[in-house]
C-alpha positions as CSV (number, residue, x, y, z in Angstrom):
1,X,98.9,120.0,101.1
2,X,99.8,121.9,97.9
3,X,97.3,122.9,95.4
4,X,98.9,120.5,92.8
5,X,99.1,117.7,95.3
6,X,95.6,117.7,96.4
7,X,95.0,117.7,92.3
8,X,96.7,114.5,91.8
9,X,94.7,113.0,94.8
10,X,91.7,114.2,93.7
11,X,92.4,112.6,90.0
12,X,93.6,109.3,91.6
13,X,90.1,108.6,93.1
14,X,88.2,109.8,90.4
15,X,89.8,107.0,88.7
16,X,89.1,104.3,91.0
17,X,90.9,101.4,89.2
18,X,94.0,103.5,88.4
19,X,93.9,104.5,92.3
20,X,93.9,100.7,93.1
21,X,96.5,99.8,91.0
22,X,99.0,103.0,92.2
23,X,98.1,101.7,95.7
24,X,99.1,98.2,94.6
25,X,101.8,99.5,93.3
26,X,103.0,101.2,96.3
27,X,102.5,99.0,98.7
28,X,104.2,96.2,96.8
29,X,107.7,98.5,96.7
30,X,106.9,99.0,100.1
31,X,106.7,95.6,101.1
32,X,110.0,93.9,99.0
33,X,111.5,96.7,100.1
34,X,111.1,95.8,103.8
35,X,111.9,92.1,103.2
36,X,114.8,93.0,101.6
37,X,116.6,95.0,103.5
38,X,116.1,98.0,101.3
39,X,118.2,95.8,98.9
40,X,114.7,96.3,96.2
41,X,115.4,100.2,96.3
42,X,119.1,100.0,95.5
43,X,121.0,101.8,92.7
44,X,121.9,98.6,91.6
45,X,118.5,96.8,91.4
46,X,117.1,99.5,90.0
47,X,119.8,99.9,87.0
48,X,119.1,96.3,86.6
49,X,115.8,96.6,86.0
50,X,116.3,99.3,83.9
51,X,118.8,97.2,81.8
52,X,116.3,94.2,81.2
53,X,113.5,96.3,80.4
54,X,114.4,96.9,76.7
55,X,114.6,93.0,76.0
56,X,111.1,92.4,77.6
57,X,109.9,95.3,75.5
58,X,111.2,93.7,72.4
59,X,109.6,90.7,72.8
60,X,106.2,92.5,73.7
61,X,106.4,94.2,70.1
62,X,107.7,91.2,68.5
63,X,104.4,89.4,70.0
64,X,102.0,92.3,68.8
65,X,102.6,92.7,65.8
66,X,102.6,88.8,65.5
67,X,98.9,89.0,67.0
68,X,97.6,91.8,65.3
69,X,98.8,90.4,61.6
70,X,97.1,87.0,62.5
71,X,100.4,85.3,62.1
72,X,99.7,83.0,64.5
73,X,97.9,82.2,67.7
74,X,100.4,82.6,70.7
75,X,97.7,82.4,73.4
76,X,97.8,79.4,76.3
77,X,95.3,77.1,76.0
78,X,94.6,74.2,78.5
């Protein structure tokens, strides 16, 4: 392994929750991808997700700065 490899690894468990959550992460691409066909990994899904991303983002900074202002409470309650 590369000295800048072995680095990253080293970081990664010296942050155990961010370690958890790459592994997560990986193994979740891994596993759609394997039920889909490799369909999850395609240009076009990924260009997809790439085009929705800006709206979700909007709505997450529309929701913010609605929370942090105390406009109103947007939580879910039972």
């Amino acid at each position: 392994m590369s000295k800048k490899t072995s680095r990253f690894i080293q970081g990664l468990r010296s942050n155990s929750k961010e370690f958890t959550l790459f592994a997560v992460l990986v193994v979740t691409v891994i596993v759609l991808s394997l039920l889909t066909g490799g369909k999850f990994t395609s240009s076009a899904n990924i260009q997809s997700m790439a085009a929705q991303l800006p709206e979700f983002g909007f709505f997450a900074l529309g929701m913010m700065i609605v929370i942090l202002t105390g406009g109103i409470n947007l939580s879910v309650v039972n």
